[in-house]
N, CA, C and O atoms as a DFTB+ gen file, in Angstrom:
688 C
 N C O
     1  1      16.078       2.634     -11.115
     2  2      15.173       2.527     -12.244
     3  2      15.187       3.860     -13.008
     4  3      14.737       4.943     -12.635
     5  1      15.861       3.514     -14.269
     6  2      15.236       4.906     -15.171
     7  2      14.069       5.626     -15.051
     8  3      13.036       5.034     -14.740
     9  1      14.075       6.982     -15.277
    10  2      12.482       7.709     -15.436
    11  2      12.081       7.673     -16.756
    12  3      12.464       8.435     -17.643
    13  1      11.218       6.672     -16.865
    14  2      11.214       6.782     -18.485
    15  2       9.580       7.593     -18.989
    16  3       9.374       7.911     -20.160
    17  1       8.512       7.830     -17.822
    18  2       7.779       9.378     -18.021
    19  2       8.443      10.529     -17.109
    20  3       8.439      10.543     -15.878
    21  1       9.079      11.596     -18.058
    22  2       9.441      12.683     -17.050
    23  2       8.948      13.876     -18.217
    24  3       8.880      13.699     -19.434
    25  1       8.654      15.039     -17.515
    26  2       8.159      16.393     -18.077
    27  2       9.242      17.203     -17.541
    28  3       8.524      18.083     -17.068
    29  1      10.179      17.500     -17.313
    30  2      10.911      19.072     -16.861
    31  2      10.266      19.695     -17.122
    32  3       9.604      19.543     -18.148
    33  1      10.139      20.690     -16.339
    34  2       9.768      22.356     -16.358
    35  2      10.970      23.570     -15.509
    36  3      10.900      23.871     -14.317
    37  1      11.871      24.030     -16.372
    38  2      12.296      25.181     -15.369
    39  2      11.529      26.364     -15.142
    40  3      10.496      26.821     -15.631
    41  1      12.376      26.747     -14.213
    42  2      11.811      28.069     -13.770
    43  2      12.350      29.285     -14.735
    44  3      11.979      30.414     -14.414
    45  1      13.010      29.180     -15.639
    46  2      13.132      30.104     -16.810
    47  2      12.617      30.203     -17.726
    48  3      12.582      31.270     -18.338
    49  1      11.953      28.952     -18.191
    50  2      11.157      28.654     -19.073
    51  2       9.499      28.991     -18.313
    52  3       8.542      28.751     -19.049
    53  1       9.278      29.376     -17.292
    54  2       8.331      29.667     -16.983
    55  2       7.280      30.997     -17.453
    56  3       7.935      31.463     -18.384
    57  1       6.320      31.664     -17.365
    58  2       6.087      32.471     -17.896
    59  2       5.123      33.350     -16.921
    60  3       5.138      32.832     -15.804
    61  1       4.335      34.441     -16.960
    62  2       3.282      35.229     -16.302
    63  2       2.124      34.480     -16.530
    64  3       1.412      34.034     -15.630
    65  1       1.868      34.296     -18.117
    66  2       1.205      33.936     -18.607
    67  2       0.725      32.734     -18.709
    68  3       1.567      32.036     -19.275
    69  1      -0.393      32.024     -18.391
    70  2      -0.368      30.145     -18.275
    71  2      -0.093      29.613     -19.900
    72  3      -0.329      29.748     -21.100
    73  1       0.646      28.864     -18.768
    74  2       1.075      27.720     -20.237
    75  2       0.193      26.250     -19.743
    76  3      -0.226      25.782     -18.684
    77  1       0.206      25.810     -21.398
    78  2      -0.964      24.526     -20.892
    79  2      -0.245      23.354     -21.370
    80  3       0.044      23.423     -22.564
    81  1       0.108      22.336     -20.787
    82  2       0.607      21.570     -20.807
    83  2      -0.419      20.247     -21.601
    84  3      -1.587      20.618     -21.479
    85  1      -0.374      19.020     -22.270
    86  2      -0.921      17.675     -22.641
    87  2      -0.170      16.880     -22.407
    88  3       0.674      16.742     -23.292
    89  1      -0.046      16.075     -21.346
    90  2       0.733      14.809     -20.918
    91  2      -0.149      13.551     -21.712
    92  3      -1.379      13.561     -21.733
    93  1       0.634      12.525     -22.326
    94  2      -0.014      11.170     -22.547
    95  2       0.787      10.014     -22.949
    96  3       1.512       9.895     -23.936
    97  1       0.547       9.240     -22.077
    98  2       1.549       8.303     -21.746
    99  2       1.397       7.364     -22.753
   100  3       0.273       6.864     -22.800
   101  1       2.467       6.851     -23.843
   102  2       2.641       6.217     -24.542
   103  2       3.082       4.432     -24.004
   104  3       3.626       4.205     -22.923
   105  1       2.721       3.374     -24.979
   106  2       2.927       2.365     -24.134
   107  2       4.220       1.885     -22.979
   108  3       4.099       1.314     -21.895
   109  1       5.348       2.319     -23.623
   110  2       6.857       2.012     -22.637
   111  2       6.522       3.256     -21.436
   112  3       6.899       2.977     -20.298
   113  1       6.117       4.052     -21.553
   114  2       5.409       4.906     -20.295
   115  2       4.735       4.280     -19.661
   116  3       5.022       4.279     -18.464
   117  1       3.466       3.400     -20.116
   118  2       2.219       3.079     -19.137
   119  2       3.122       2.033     -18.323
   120  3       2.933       1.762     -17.137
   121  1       4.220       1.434     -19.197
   122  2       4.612       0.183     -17.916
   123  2       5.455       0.849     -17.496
   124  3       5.868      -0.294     -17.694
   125  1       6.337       1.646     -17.030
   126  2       6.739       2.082     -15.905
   127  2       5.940       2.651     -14.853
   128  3       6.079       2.088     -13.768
   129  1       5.132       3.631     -14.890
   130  2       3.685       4.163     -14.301
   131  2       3.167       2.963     -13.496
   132  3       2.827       2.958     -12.313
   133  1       3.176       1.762     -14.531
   134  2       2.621       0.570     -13.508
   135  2       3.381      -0.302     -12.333
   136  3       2.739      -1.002     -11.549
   137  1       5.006      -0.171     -12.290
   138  2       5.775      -0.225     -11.885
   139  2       6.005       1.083     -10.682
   140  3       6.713       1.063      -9.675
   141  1       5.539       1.667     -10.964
   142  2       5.684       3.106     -10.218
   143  2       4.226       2.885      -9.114
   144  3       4.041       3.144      -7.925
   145  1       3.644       2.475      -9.853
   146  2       2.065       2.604      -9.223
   147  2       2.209       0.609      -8.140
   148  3       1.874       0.460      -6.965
   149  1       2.573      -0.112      -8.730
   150  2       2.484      -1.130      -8.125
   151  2       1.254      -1.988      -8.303
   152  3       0.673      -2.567      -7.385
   153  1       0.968      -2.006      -9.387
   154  2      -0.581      -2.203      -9.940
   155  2      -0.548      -3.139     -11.200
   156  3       0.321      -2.849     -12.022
   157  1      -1.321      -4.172     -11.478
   158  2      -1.253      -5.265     -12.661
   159  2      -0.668      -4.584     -13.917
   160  3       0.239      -5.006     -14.634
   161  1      -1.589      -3.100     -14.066
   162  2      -1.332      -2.817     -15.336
   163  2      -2.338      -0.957     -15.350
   164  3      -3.504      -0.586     -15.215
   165  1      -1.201      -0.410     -15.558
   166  2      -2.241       0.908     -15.878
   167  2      -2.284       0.888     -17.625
   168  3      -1.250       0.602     -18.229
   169  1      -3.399       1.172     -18.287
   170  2      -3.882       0.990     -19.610
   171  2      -3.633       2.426     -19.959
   172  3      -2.800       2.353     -20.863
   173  1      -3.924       3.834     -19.718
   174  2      -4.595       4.913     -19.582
   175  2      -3.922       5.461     -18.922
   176  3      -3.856       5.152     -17.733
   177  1      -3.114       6.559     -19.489
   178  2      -2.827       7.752     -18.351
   179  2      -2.579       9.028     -19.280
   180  3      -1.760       8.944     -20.195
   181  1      -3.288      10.212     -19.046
   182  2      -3.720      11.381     -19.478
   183  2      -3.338      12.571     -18.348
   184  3      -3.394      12.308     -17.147
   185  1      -2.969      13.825     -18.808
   186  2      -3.306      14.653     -17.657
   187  2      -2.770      16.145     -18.678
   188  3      -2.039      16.043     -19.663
   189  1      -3.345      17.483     -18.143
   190  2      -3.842      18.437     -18.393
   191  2      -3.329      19.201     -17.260
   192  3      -3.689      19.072     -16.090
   193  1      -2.185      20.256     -17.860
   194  2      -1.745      21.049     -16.719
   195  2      -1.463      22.165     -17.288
   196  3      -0.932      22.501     -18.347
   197  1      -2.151      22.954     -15.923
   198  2      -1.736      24.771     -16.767
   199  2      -0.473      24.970     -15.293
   200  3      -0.593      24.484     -14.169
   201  1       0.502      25.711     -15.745
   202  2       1.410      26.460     -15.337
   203  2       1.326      28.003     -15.277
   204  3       0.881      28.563     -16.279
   205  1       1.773      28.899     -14.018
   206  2       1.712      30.117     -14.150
   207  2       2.582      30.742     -13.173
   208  3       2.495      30.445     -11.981
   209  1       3.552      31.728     -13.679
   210  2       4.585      32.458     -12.552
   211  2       4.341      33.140     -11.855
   212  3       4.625      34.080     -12.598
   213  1       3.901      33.813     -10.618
   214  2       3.550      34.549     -10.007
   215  2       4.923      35.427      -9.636
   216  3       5.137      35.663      -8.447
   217  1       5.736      35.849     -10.526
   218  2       7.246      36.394     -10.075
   219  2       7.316      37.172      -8.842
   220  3       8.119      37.019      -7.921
   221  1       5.871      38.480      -8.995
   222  2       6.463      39.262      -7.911
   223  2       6.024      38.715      -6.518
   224  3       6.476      39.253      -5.507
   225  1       4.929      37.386      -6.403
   226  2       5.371      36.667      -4.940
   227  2       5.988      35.718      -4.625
   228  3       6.094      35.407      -3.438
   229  1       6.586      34.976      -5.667
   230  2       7.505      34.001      -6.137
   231  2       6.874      32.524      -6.088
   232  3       7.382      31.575      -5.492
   233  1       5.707      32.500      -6.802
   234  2       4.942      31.365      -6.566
   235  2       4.932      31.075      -8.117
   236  3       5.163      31.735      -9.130
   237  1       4.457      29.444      -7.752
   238  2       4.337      29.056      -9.356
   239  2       3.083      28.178      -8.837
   240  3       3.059      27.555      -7.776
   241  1       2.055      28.250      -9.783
   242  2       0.419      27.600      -9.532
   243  2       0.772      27.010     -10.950
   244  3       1.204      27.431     -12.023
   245  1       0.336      25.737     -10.360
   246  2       0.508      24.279     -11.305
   247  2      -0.969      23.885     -10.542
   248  3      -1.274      23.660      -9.370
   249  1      -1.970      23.935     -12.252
   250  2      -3.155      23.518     -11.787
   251  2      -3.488      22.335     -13.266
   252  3      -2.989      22.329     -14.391
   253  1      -4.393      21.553     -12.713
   254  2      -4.730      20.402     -13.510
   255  2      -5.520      19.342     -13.103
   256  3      -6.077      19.441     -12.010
   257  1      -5.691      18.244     -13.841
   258  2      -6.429      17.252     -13.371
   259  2      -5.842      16.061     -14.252
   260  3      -5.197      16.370     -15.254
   261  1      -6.000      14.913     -13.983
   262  2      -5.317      13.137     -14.457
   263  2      -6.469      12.433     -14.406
   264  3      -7.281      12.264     -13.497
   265  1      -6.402      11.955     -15.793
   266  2      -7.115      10.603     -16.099
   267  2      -6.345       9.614     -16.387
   268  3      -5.574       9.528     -17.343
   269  1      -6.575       8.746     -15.440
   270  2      -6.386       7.151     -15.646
   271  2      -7.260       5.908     -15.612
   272  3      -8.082       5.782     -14.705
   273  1      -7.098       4.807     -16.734
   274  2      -8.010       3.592     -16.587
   275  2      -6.508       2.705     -16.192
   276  3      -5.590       2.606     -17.006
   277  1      -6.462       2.067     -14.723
   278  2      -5.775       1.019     -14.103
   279  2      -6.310      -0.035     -13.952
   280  3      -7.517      -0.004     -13.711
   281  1      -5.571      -1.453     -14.043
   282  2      -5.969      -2.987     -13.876
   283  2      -5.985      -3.256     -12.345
   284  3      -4.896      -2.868     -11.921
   285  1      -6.739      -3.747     -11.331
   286  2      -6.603      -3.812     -10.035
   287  2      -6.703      -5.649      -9.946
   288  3      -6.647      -6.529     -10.805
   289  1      -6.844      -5.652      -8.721
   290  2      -6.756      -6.709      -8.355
   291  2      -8.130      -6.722      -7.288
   292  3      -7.994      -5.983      -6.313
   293  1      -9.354      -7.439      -7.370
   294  2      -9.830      -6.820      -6.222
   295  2      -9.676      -8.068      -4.882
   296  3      -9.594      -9.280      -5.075
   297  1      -9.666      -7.237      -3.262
   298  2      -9.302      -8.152      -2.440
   299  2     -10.235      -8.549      -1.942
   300  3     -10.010      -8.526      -0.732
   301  1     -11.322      -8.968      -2.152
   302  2     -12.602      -9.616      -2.406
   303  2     -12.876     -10.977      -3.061
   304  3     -13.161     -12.058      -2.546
   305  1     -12.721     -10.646      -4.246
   306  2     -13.245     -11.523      -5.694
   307  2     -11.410     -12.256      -5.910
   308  3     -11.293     -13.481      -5.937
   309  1     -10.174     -11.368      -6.040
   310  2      -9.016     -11.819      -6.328
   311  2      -9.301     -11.794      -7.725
   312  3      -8.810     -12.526      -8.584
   313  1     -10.178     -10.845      -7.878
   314  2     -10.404     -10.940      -9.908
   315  2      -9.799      -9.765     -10.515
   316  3      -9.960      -8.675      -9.967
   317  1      -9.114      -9.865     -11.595
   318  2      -8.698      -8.600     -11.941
   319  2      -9.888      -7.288     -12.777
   320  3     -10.663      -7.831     -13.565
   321  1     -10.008      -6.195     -12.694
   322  2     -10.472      -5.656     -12.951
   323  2     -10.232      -4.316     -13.328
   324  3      -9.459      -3.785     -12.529
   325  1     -10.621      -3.516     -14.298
   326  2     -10.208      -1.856     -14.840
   327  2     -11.565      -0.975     -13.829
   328  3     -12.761      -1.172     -13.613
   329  1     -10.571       0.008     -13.440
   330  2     -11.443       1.111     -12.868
   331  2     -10.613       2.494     -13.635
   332  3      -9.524       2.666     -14.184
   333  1     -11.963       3.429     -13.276
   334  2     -11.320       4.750     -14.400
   335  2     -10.861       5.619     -13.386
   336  3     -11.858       5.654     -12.666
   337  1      -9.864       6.480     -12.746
   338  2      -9.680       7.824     -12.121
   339  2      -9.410       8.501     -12.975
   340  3      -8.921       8.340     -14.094
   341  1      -9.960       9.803     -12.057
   342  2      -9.954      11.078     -12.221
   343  2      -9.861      12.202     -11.286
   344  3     -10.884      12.485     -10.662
   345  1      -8.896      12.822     -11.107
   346  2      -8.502      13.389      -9.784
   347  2      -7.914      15.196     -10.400
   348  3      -6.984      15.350     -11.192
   349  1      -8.703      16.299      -9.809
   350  2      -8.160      17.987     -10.121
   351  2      -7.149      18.017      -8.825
   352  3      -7.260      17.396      -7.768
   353  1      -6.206      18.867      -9.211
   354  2      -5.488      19.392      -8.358
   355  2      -4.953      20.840      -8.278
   356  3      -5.447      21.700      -9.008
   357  1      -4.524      20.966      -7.907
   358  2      -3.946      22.593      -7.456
   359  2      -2.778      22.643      -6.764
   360  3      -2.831      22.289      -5.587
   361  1      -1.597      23.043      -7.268
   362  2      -0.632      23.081      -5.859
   363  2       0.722      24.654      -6.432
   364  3       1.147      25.109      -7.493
   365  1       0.898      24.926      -4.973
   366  2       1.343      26.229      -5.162
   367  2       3.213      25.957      -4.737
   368  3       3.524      25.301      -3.743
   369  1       4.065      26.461      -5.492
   370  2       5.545      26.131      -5.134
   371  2       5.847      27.607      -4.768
   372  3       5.111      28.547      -5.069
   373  1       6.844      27.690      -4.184
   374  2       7.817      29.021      -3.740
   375  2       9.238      28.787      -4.472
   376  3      10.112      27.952      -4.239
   377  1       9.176      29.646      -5.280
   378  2      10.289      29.528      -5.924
   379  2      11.779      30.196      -4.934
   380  3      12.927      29.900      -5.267
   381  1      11.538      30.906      -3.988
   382  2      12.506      31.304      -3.033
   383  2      13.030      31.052      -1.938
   384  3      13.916      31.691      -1.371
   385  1      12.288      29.730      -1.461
   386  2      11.821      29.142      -0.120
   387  2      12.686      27.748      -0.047
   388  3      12.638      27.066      -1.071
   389  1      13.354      27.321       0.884
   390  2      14.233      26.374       0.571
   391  2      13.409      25.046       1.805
   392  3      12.476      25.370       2.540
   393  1      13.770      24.174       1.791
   394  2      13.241      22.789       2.327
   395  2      13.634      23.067       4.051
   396  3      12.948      22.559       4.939
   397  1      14.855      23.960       4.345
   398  2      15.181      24.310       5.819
   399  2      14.182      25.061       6.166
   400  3      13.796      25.036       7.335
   401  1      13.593      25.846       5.250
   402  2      13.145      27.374       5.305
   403  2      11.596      26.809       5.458
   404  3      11.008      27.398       6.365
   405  1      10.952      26.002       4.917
   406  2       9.386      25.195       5.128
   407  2       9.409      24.233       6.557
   408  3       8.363      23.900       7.116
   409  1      10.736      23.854       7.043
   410  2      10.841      22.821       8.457
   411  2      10.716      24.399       9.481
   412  3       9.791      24.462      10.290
   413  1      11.341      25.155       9.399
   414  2      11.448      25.736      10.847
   415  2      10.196      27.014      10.623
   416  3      10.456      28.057      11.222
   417  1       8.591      26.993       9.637
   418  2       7.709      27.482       9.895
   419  2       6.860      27.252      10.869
   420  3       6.324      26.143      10.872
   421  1       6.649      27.845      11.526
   422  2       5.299      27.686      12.631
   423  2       3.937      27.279      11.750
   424  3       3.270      28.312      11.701
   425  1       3.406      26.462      11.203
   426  2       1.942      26.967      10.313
   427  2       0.831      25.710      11.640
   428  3       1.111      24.868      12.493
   429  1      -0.571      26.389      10.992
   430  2      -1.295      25.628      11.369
   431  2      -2.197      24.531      10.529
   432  3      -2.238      24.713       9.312
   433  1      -2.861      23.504      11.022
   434  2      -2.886      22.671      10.027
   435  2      -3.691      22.860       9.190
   436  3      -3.851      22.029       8.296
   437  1      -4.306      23.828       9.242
   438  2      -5.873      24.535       8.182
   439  2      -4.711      25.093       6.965
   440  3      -5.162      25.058       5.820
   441  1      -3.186      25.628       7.117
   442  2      -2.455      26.884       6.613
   443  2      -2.403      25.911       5.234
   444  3      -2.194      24.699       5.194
   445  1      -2.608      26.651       4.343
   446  2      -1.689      26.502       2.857
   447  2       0.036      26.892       2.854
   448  3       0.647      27.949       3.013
   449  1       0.428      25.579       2.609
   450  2       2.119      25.773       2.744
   451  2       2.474      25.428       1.504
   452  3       2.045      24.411       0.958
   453  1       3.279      26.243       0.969
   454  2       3.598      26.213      -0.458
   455  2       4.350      25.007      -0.851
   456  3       4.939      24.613       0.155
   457  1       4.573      24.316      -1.763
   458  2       5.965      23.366      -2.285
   459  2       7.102      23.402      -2.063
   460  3       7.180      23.066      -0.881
   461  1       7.916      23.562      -2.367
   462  2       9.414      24.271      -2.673
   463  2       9.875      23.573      -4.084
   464  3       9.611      22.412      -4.400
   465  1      10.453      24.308      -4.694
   466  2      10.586      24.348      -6.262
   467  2      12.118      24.283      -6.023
   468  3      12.934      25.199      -5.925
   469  1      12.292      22.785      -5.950
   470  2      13.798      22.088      -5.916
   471  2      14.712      21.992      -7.253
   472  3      14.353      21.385      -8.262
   473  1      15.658      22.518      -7.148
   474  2      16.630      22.708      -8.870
   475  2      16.056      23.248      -9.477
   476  3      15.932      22.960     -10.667
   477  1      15.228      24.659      -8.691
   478  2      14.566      25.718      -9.744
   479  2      13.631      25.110     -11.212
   480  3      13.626      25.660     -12.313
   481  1      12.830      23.744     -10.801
   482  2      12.569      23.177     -11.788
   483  2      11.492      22.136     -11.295
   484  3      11.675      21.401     -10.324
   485  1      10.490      22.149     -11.971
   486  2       9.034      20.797     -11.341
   487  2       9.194      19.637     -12.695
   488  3       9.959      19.640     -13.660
   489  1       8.260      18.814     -12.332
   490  2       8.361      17.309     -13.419
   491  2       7.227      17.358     -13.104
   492  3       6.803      17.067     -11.985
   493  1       6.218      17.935     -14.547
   494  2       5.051      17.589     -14.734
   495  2       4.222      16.446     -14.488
   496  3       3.170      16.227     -13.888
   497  1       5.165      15.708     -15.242
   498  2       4.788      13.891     -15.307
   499  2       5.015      13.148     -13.955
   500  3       4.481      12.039     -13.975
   501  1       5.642      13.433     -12.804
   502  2       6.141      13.594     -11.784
   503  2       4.532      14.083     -10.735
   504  3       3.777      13.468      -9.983
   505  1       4.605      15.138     -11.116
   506  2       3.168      15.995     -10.588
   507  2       1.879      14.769     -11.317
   508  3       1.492      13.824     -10.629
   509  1       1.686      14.853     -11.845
   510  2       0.874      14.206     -12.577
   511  2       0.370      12.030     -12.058
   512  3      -0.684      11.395     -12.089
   513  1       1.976      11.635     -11.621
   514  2       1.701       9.945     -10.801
   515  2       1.740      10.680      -9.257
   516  3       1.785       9.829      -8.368
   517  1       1.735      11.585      -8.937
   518  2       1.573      11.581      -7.575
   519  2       0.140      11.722      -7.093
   520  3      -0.295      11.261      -6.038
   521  1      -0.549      12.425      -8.010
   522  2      -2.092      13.100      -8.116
   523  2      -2.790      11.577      -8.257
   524  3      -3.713      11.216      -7.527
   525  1      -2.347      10.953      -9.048
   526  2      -2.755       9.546      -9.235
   527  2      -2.997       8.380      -8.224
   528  3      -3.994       7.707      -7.962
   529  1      -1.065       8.397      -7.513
   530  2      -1.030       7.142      -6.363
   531  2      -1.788       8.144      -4.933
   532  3      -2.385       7.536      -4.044
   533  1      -1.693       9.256      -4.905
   534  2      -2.691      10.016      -3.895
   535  2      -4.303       8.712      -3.753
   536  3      -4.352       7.791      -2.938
   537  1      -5.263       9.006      -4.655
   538  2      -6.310       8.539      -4.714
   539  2      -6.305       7.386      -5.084
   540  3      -7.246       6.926      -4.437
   541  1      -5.714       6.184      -5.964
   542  2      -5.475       5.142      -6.023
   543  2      -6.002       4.054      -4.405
   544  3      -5.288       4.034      -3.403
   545  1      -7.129       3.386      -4.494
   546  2      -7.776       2.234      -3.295
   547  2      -6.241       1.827      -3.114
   548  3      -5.406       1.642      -3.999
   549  1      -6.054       1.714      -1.340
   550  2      -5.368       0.667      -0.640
   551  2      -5.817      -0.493      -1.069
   552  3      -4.999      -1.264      -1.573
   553  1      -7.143      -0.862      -0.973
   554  2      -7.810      -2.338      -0.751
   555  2      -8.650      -2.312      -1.923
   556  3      -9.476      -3.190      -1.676
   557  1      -8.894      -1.889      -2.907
   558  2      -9.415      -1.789      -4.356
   559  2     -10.961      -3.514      -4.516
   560  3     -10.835      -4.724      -4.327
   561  1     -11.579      -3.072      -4.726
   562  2     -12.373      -4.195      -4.993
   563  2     -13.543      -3.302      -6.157
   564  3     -13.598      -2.083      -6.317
   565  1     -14.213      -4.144      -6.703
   566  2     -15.023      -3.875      -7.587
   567  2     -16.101      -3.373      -7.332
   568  3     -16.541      -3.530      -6.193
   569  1     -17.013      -2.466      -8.493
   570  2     -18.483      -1.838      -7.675
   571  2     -19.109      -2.916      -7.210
   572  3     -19.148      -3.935      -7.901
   573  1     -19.622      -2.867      -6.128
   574  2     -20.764      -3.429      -5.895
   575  2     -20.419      -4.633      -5.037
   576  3     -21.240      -5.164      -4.288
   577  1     -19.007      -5.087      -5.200
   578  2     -18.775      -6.128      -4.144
   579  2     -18.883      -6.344      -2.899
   580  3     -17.911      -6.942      -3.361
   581  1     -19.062      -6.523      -1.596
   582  2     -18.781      -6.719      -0.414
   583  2     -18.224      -7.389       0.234
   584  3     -18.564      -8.518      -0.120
   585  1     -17.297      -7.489       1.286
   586  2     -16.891      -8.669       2.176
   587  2     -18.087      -9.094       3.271
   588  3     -18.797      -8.346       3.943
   589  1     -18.069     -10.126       3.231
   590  2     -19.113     -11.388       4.173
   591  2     -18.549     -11.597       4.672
   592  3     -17.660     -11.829       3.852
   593  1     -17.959     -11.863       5.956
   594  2     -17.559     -13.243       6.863
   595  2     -18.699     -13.848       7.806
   596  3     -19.521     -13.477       8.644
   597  1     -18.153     -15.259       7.021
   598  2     -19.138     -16.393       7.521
   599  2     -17.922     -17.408       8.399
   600  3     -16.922     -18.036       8.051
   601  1     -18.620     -17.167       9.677
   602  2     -17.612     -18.249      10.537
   603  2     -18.004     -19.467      10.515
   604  3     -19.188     -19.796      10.579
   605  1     -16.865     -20.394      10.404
   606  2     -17.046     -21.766      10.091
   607  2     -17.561     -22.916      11.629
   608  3     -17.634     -24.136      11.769
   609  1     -17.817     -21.758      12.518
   610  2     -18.136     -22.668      13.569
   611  2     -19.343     -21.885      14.410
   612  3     -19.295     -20.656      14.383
   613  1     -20.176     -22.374      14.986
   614  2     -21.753     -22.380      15.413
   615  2     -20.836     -21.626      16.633
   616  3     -19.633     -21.674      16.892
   617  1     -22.253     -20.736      17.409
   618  2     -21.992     -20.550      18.449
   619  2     -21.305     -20.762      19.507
   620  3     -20.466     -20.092      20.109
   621  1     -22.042     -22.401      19.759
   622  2     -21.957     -23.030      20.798
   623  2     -20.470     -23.451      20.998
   624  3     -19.940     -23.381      22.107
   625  1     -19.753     -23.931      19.786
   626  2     -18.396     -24.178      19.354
   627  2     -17.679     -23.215      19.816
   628  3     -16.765     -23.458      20.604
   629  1     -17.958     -21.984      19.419
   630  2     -16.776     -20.441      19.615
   631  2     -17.078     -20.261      21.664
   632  3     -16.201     -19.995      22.486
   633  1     -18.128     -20.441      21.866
   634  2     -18.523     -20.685      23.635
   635  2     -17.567     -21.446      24.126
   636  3     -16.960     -20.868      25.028
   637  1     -17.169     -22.557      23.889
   638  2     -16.723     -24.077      23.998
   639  2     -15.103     -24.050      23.683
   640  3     -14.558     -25.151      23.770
   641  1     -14.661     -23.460      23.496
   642  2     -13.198     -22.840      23.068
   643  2     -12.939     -22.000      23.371
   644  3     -11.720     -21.899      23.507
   645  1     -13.683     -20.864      23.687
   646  2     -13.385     -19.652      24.813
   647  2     -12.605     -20.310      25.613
   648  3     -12.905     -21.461      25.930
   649  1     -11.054     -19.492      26.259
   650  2     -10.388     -20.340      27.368
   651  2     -10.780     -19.238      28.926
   652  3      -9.976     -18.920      29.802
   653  1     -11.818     -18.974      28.861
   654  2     -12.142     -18.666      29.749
   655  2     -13.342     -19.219      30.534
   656  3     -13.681     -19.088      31.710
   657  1     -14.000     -20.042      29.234
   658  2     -15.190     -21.019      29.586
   659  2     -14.276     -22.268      30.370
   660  3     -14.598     -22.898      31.377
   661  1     -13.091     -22.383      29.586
   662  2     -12.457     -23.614      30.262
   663  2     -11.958     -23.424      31.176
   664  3     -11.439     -24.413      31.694
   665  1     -11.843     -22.321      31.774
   666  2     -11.497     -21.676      33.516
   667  2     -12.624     -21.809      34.276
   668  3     -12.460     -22.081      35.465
   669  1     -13.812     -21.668      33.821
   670  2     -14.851     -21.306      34.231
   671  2     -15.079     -23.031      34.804
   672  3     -15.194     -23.082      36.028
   673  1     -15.120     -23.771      34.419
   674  2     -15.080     -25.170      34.261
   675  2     -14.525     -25.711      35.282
   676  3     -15.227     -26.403      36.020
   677  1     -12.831     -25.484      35.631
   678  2     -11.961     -25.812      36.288
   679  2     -12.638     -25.489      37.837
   680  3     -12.243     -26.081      38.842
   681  1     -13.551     -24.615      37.856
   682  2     -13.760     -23.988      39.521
   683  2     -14.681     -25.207      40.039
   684  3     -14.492     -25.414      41.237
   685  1     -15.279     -25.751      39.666
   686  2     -16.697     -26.274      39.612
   687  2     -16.449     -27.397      40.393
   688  3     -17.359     -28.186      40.646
């Protein structure tokens, strides 16, 4: 499948200084996103990213936040429905640090472990549906809905079909 939302960012084009990014997904965008996302229909997708080089520790801080209004499905009702996200993020890359070089660290699970900044280069728009399918409901249902289960058979019935009642039976 083509990428038909992508942002490049190299690492040359990077700066000391934050750069601020405006992502906004135009309609042939929102349906891939929804294709990407696996979802009826995302309507809405926005996001706001500052960039900044940290050269002399070789970090790059990509900070921001995504708004989206998505079509769900809820597994409740089976009704379709729009909910709004909104999700900040923060994430730190090593521009010197290679994918061998992050497997054979010792860290602990409290540790901040940097990214790795693959082809010297990030995809905003990239950064931006991951922040999204992150928080995106497994099981999505509408405010206020609940699941009930109501069993279709009385007590005495679910007693009476126990196959241990019918062992119980057999001794007698």
């Amino acid at each position: 499948m083509q990428n038909l939302f992508s942002y490049p960012l190299k690492l040359e084009d990077m700066s000391s200084a934050v750069q601020k990014y405006t992502l906004k997904a135009n309609s042939e965008e929102l349906k891939y996103i929804t294709k990407i996302m696996q979802v009826p229909a995302v309507k809405k997708f926005t996001a706001e990213i500052n960039v900044k080089l940290r050269k002399k520790e070789h970090y790059v801080d990509v900070v921001g936040f995504v708004n989206a209004e998505v079509e769900q499905v809820s597994v409740i009702s089976l009704e379709k429905f729009i909910k709004t996200y909104h999700t900040d993020f923060k994430i730190k890359y090593d521009t010197k640090m290679t994918v061998a070089e992050v497997n054979d660290i010792d860290f602990n699970i409290n540790d901040e472990v940097p990214d790795v900044l693959e082809n010297e280069q990030i995809d905003l728009a990239a950064i931006a549906m991951e922040q999204l399918a992150l928080i995106l409901e497994d099981f999505p249902r509408q405010e206020g809905e609940e699941f009930k289960f109501e069993s279709e058979f009385d007590e005495e019935t679910t007693l009476a079909a126990n196959p241990f009642a019918v062992l119980k039976n057999l001794k007698k």
